[in-house]
C-alpha positions in Angstrom: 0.0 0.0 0.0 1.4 3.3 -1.0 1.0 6.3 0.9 -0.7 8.6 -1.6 -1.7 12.2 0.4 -4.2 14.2 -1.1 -4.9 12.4 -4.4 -7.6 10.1 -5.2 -6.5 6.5 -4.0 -6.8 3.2 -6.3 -7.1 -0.3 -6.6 -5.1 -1.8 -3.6 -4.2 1.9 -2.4 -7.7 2.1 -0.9 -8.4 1.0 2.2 -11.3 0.3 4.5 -15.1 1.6 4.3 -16.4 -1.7 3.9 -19.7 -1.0 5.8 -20.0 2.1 3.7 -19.4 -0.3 0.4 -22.1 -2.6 1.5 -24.5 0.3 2.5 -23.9 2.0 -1.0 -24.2 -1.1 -2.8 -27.7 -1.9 -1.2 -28.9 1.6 -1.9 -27.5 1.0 -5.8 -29.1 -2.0 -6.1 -32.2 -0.8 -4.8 -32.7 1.8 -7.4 -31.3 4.6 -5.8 -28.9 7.3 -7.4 -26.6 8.8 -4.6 -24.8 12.0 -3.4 -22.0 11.4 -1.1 -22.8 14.2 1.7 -19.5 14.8 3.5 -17.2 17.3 4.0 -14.2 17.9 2.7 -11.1 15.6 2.9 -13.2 13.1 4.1 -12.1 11.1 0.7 -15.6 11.0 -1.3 -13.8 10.8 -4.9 -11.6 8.1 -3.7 -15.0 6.2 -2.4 -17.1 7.0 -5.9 -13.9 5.3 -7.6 -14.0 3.0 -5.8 -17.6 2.3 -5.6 -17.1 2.0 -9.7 -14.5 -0.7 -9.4 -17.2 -2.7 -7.1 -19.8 -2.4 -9.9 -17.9 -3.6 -12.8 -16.4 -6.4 -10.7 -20.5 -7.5 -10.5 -21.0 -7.3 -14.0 -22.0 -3.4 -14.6 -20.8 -0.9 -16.6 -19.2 1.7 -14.7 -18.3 5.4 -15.9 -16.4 7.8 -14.1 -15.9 11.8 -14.9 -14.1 14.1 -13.4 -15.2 17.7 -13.7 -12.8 19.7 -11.7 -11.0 20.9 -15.1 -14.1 21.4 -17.4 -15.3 24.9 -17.3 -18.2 24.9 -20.0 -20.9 22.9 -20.8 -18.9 22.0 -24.6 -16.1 20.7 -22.2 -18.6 18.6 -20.4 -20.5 16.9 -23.8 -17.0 16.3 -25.3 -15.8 14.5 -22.2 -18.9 12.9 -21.1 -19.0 11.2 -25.1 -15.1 10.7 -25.0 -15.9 8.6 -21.2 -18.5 6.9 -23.2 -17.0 6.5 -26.3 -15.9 2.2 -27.1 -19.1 1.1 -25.9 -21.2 -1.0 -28.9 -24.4 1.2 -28.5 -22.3 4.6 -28.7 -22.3 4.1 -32.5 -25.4 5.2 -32.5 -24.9 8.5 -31.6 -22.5 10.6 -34.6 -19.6 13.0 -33.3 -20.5 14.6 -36.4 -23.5 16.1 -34.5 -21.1 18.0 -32.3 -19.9 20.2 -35.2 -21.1 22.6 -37.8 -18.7 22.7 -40.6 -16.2 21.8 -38.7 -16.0 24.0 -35.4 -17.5 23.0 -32.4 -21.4 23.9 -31.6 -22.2 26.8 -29.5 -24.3 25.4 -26.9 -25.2 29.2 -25.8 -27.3 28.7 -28.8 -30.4 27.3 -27.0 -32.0 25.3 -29.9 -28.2 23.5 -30.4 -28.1 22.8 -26.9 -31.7 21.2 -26.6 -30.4 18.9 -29.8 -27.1 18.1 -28.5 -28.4 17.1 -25.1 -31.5 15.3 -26.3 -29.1 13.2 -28.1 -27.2 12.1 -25.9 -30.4 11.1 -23.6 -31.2 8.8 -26.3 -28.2 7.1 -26.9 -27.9 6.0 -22.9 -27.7 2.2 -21.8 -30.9 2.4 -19.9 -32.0 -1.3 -20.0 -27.9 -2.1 -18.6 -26.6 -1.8 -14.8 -24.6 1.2 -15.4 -23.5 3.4 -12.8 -22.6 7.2 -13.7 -19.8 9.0 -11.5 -19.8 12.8 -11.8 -17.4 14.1 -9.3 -16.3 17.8 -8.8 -19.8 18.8 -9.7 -20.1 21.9 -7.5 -16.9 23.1 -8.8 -18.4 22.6 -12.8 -21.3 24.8 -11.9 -19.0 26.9 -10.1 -17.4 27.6 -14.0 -20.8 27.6 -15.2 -22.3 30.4 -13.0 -18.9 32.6 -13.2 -20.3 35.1 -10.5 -22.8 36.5 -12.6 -26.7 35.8 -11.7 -27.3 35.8 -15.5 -25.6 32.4 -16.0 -27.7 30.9 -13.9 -30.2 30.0 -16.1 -27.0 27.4 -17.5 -27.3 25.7 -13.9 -30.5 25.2 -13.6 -30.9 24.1 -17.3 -27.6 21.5 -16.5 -29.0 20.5 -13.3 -32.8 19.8 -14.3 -31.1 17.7 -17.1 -29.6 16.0 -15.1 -32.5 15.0 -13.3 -34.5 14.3 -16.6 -31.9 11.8 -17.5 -32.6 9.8 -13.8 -36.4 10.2 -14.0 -38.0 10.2 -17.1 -36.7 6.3 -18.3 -38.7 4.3 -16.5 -37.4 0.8 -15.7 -33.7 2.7 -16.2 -31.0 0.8 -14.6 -28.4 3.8 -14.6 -27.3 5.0 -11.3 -25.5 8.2 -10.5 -23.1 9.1 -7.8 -22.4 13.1 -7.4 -19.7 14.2 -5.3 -17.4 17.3 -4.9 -15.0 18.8 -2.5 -17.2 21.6 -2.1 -20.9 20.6 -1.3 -23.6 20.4 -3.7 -26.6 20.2 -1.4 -24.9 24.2 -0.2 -24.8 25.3 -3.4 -28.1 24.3 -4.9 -30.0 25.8 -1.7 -28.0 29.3 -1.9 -29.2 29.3 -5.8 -33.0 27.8 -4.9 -31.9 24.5 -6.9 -33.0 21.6 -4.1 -35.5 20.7 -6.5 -33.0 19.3 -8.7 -31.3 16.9 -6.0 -34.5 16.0 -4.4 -34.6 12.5 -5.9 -31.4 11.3 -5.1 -30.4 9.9 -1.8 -27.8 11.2 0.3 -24.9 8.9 1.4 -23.2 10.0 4.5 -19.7 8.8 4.9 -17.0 10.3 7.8 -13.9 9.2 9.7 -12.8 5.3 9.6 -14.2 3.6 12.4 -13.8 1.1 15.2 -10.2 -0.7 14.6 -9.7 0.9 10.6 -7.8 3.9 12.0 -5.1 1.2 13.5 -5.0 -1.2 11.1 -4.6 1.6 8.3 -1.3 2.9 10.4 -0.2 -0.3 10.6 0.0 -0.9 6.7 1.2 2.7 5.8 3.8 1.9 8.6 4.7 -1.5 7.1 5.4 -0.2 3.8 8.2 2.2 5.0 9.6 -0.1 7.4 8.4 2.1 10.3 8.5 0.6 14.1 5.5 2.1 15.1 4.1 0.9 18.6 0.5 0.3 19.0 0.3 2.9 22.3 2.2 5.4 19.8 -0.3 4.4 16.8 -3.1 5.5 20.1 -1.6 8.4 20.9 -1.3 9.5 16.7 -4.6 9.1 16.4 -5.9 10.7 19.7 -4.1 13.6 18.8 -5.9 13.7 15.4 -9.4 13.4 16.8 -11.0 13.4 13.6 -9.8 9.9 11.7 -9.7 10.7 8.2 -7.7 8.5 5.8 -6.4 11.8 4.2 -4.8 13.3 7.8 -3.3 9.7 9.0 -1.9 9.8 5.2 -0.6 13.2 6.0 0.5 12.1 9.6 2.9 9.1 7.9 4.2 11.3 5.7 5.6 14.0 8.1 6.6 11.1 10.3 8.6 8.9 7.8 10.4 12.5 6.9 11.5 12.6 10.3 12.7 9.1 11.1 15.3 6.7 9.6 15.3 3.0 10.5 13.9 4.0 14.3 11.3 3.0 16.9 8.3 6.1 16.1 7.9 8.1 19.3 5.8 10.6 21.4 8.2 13.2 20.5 8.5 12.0 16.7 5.1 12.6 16.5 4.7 15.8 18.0 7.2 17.2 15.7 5.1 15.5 12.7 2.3 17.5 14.1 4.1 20.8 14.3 5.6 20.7 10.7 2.2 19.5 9.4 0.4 22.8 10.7 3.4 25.0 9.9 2.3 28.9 8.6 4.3 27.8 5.8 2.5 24.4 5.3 0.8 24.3 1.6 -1.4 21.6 2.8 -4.0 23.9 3.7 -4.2 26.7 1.6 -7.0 25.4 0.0 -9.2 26.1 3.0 -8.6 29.8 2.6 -8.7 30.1 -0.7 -12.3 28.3 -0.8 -13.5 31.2 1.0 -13.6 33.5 -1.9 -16.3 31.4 -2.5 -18.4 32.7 -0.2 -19.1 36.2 -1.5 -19.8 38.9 1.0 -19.7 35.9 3.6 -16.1 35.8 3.3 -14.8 38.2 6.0 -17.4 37.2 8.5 -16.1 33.7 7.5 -12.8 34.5 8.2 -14.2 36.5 11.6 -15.6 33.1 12.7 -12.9 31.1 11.9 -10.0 33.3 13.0 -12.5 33.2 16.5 -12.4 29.4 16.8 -8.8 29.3 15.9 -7.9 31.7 19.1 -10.1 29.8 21.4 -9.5 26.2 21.2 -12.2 25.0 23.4 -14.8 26.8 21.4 -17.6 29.4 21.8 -21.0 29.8 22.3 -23.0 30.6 19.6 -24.5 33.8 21.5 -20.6 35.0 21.9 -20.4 34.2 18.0 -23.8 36.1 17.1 -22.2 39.3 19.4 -19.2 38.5 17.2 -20.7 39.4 14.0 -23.7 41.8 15.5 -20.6 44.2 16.5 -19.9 44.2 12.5 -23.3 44.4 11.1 -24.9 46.4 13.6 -27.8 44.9 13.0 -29.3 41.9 15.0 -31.6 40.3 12.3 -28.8 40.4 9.7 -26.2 39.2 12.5 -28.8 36.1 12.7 -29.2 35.7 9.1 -25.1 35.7 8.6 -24.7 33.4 11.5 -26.9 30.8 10.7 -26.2 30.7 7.4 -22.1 30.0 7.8 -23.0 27.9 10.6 -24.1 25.8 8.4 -21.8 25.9 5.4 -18.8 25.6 7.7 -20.0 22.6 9.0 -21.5 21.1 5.9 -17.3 21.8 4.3 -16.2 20.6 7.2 -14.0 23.1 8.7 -16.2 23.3 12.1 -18.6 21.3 14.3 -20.9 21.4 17.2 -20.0 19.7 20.6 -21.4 20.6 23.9 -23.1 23.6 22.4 -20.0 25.0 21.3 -18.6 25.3 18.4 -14.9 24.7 17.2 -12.1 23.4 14.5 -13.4 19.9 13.4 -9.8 19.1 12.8 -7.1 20.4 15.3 -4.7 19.9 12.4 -6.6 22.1 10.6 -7.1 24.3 14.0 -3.2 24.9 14.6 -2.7 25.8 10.9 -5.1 28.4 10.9 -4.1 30.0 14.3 0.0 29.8 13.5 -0.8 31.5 9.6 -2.7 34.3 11.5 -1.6 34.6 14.7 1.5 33.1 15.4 
């Protein structure tokens, strides 16, 4: 098993989840298309991949398509037919139709579009077990939208195709899996778009649980040669809290650039931590920059999070609401800002609710944040 941080993991590089598997595969086999609802880094790409390889190995055809590098909706037909492309009842559907002497159709053209699209409904396997990844969708319709309220029209026309294409075959046997780094059920609510999801079932999936966290050290330890004690493997993960396969990934690789050939220790790991959650650490950075995302939520974003960063044992949500009340100066839109980003933050997974406070959902992610800004 290789130690791949931050990429989507493969084949025998994948590890664990095999409730979530089983639970997936029921829901799949039941009818159901799915959207994996979890935050980020909690490895949802890595899981549709994988959930792909699981189909195929029972006999169904399995797609997958990535999205994060497409940014208009000719960039999604072109690699949606090239995923497809090979299969016997794609020959029914002509490339040709993508051009006009030559040069690519404008699908701003709305007539075009309607053709193009309604093509490619008809050329779909719908009496086959097929399953349909679409990951990165958020950031696609991200492109699509482009900041400006007047491409939304594009979204909603995407989106509600989307939804045609699962609801008006009856007896179809294609399933979908959405997924995205940034979450789809936020983005479709701030833009009044719910109805588009509201058919597919949400998939929750989280940290690995009961005894995956120490078996998964184990391995990654085994493959560098590392002598890593089980009360050390305890005391790594104790200090992560949150037991994602991407931070115990990140954890092994600060460790093994530390240690040569020697027994891991307390102190060893401690140092791993540090250097992880350096100011200078690049690990992160996509946590801040996802906040320009947020529009004019972005500096009370920041407010919150530079808040939870400073106090480590969390705050109340009344301190948090006199937070951003002494910005606003207004108590209806302090509530409105709060409850919104509240829920976002969580949803993205850079905070969470305990005790009736709220804080870091990573303490990786937590000493980062405080040593970039205040330290």
């Amino acid at each position: 098993m290789k130690n791949v941080v931050g990429a989507i993991v493969e084949k025998e590089n994948f590890f664990g989840r095999e409730k979530e598997i089983k639970g997936a595969m029921e829901l799949l086999n039941d009818g159901y298309s799915l959207i994996f609802a979890a935050p980020r880094r909690v490895g949802k790409s890595s899981f549709a991949n994988k959930m792909k390889d699981v189909v195929e190995e029972k006999g169904w055809k399995g797609f997958y398509i990535d999205l994060e590098k497409f940014k208009t909706e000719m960039s999604f037909v072109k690699q949606f037919l090239t995923i497809l492309k090979g299969e016997s009842w794609f020959e029914k559907f002509s490339v040709d139709n993508l051009t006009i002497k030559g040069k690519l159709v404008d699908l701003s053209i709305d007539v075009v579009k309607n053709d193009i699209y309604q093509k490619i409904e008809k050329v779909l396997p719908y009496d086959e077990d097929t399953l349909i990844v679409i990951d990165e969708l958020t950031i696609f319709l991200d492109y699509l939208l482009d900041n400006k309220i007047e491409n939304l029209k594009n979204v909603s026309f995407f989106l509600h195709w989307l939804r045609g294409l699962r609801q008006e075959h009856r007896g179809s046997k294609i399933r979908w899996i959405f997924c995205s780094s940034v979450s789809i059920q936020n983005f479709a609510h701030k833009y009044s778009l719910s109805d588009t999801l509201n058919d597919i079932e949400e998939f929750s999936i989280d940290e690995l649980k009961e005894n995956e966290p120490t078996i998964f050290v184990r391995e990654l330890a085994k493959t560098k040669k590392m002598d890593f004690p089980d009360t050390e493997i305890q005391y790594l993960l104790n200090k992560l809290e949150w037991k994602l396969p991407y931070y115990i990934q990140l954890m092994l690789k600060e460790i093994g650039d530390l240690v040569d050939n020697e027994t891991i220790s307390k102190k060893t790991i401690d140092l791993a931590f540090k250097n992880a959650t350096s100011k200078k650490s690049i690990r992160f950075n996509t946590w801040i920059e996802r906040l320009k995302n947020y529009g004019e939520d972005k500096t009370y974003a920041h407010l919150l999070l530079n808040e939870f960063a400073k106090i480590k044992s969390g705050q109340s949500r009344e301190n948090l609401l006199l937070l951003i009340y002494n910005k606003v100066s207004d108590m209806n839109k302090a509530e409105d800002v709060l409850n919104r980003l509240l829920l976002i933050l969580e949803n993205e997974g850079y905070i969470m609710s305990m005790r009736g406070k709220y804080t870091f959902r990573s303490p990786l992610l937590r000493e980062f944040w405080y040593n970039r800004y205040f330290n």
